[in-house]
C-alpha positions in Angstrom: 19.0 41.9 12.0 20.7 38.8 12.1 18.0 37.0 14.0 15.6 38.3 11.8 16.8 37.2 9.1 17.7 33.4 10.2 14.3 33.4 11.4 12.4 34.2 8.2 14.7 31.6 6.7 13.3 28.8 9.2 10.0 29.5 9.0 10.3 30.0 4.9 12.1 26.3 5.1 9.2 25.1 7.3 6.4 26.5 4.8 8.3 25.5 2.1 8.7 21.5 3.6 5.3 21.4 4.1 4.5 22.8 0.3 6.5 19.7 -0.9 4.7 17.6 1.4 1.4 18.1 -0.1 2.9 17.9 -3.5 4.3 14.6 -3.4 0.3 13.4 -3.0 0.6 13.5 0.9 1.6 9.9 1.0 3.5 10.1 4.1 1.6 9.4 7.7 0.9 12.9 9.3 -1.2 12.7 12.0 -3.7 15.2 13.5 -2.6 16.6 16.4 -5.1 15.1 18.6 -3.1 11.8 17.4 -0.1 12.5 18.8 1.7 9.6 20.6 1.2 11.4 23.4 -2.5 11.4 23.9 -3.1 7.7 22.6 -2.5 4.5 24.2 0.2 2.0 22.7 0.5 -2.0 23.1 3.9 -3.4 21.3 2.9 -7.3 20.1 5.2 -9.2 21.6 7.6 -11.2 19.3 7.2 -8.8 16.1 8.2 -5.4 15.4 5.0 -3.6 15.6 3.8 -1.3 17.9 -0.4 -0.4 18.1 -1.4 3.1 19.0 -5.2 3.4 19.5 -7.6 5.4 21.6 -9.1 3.9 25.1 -12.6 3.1 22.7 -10.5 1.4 19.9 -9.0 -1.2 23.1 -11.6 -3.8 22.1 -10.0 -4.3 18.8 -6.6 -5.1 19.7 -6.6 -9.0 20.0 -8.4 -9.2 16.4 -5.5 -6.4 15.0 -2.8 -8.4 17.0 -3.8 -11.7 15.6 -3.9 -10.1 11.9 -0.8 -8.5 12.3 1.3 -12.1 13.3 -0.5 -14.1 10.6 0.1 -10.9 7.8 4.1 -11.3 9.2 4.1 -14.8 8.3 2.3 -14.6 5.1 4.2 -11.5 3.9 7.7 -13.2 4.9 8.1 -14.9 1.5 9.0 -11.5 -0.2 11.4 -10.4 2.9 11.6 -9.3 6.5 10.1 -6.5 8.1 13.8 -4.6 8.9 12.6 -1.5 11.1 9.8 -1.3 13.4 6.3 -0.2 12.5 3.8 1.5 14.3 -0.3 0.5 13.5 -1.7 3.8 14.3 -6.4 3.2 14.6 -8.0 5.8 13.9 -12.1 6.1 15.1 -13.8 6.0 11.6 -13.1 7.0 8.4 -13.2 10.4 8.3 -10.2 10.8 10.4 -8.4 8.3 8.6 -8.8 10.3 5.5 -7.8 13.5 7.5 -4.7 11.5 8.8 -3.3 10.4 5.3 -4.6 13.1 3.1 -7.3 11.4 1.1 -10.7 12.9 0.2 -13.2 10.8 -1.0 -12.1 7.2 -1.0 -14.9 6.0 0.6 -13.5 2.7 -0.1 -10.2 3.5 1.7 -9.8 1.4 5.0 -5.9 1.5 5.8 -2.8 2.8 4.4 0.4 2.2 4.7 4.3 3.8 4.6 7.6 2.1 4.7 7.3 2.6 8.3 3.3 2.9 9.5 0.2 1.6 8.9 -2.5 3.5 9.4 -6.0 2.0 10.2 -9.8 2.8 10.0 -10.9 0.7 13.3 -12.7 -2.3 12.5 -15.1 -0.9 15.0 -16.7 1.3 12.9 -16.9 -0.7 9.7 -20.2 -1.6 8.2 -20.0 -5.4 8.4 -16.7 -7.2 10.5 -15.6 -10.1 9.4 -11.9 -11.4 10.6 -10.7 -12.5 7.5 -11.4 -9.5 5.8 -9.8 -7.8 8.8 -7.0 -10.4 8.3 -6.7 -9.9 5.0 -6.6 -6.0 4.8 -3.7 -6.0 7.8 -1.7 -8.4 5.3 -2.5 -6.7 2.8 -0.9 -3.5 4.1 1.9 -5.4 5.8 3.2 -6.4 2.3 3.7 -2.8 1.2 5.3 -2.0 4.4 7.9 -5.2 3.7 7.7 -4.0 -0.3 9.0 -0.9 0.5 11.4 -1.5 3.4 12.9 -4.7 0.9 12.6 -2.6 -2.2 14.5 0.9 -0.2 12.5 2.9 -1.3 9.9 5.7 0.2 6.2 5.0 0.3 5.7 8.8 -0.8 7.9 8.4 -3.8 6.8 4.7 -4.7 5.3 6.0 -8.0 8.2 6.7 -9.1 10.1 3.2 -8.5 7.3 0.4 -8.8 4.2 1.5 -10.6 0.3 0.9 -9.0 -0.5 -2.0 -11.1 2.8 -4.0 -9.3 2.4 -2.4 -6.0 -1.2 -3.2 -5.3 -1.2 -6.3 -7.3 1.6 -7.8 -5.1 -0.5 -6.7 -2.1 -3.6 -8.3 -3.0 -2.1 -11.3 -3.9 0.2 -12.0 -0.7 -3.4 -11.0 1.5 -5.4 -13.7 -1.2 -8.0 -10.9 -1.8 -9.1 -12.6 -5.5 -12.5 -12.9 -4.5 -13.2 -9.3 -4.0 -12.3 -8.8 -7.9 -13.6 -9.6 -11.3 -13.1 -12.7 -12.6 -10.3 -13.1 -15.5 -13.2 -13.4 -18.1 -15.3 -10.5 -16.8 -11.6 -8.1 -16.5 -10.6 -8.9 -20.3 -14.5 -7.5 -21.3 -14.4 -4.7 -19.5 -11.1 -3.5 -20.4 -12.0 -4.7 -24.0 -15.0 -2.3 -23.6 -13.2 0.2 -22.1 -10.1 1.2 -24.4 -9.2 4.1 -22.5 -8.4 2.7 -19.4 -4.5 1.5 -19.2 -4.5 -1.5 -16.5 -0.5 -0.6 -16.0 -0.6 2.8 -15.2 -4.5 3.8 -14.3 -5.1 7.8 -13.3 -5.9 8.7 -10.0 -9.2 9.0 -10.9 -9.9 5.9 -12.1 -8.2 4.5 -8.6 -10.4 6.7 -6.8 -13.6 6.2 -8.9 -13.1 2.9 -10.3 -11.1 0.9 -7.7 -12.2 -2.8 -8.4 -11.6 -2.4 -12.2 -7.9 -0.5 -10.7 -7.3 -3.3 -8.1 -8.9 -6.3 -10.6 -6.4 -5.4 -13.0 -3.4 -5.1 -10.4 -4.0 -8.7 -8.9 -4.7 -10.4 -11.9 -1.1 -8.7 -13.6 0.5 -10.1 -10.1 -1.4 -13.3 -10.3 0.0 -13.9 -14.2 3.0 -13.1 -13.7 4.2 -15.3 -10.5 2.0 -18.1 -12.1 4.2 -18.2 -15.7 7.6 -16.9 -14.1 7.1 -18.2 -10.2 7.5 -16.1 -6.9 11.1 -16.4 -6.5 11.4 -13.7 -9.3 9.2 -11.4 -7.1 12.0 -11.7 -4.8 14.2 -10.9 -7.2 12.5 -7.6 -8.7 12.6 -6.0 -5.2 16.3 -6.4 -4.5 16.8 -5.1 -7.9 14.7 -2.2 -7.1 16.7 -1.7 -4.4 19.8 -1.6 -6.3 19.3 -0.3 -9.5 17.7 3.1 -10.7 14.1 2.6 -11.5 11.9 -0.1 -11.5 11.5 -0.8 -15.3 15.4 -1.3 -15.2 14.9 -3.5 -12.6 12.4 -5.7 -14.2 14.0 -6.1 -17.0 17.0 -7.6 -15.6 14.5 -9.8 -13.7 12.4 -11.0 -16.2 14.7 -9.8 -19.5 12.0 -8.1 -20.9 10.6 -4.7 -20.6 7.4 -4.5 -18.6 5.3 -2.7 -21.5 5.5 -6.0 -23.0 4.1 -8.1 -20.4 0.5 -6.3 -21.4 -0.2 -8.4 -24.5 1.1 -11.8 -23.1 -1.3 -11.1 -20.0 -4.2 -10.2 -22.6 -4.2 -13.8 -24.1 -4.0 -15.5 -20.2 -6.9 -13.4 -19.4 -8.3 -14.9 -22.4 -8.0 -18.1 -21.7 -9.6 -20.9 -19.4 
């Protein structure tokens, strides 16, 4: 009876971890089980702590991934250090990188990243190839991987301690990925003309369904804030992040004012030439 009963209570704990798994919006890296490390070839870059894991037809992407991944570490080293290893796990297409991560419909979605892992739609089976933009993504998703490791806190409950507008903003900056935006002129008409949307704290929907006006609005919060208050502060937010209890505490310390007021200041930059 004793068995019985401590085995019920393992599988209930197993059910129940994978329950609050899903719940937390799946943000951790869970790979299919064809995926495992076991049935994929790896190839550490020497020099940095990153490990790719790929399958045999994904091998001809390695020296462009490599090369993205040293350039992203240097360009991504002005906000902190990358503190534990990370793995770059490419996946065929994307349909397996939305199975891996636990997205449905992002058609946009080409990587996605953890404290820890990055996980990667092979530039093999994108649409168009183009190395900076290949360059640009890995960067991209290297600074959330220093972000989080810097800022101590878990990719799967970043909502929680640095809000999207912050998170991707800082992203798209480090990887310079302005051009794929709207321009400050066209962002302030939209969001003039579109009262409903809140550029600091967009739904999931509108991330999903509305990404560049989401991501437009991320950068260009980013962009005004290290141009007025320079990036040394950005350095500054994510220690306190890592020391403090929430984010807003920690940007008000930072910047000594609350972040809900950085909206209107940003409105009349947008505004102007």
């Amino acid at each position: 009876m004793t068995f019985q009963c401590s085995e019920y209570n393992r599988i209930r704990n197993y059910l129940a971890a994978i329950l609050l798994v899903l719940v937390q919006g799946c943000a951790v890296f869970l790979p299919p089980v064809e995926y495992d490390y076991k049935t994929v070839d790896s190839h550490p870059i020497e020099g940095v702590p990153v490990t790719l894991y790929y399958l045999p037809e994904d091998a001809s992407t390695l020296p462009l991934i490599a090369e993205s991944v040293r350039a992203g570490i240097t360009r991504t080293s002005r906000w902190g250090e990358i503190q534990t290893p990370v793995v770059v796990m490419i996946y065929p297409d994307h349909h397996e990188l939305e199975r891996a991560v636990h997205k449905r419909e992002y058609k946009w979605l080409k990587a996605w990243a953890t404290e820890e892992r990055i996980s990667l739609q092979s530039p093999r089976s994108w649409p168009v190839v183009r190395k900076k933009n290949v360059m640009d993504l890995i960067t991209h998703e290297l600074t959330h991987v220093v972000h989080y490791q810097t800022a101590g806190i878990k990719a799967s409950r970043s909502s929680r301690n640095d809000p999207f507008w912050f998170r991707e903003g800082l992203a798209s900056y480090t990887a310079g990925q302005g051009y794929r935006y709207y321009s400050r002129k066209r962002l302030l008409r939209l969001l003039l003309d579109n009262p409903a949307f809140d550029p600091m704290n967009p739904s999931r929907k509108d991330i999903r369904d509305r990404v560049k006006l989401a991501y437009s609005s991320a950068y260009h919060l980013v962009t005004y804030l290290i141009e007025k208050y320079g990036e040394e502060k950005i350095g500054e937010l994510l220690q306190g992040i890592a020391r403090m209890d929430s984010f807003e505490e920690a940007f008000k310390v930072t910047y000594s004012f609350k972040s809900e007021q950085l909206k209107d200041e940003w409105f009349i930059w947008l505004g102007n030439k």
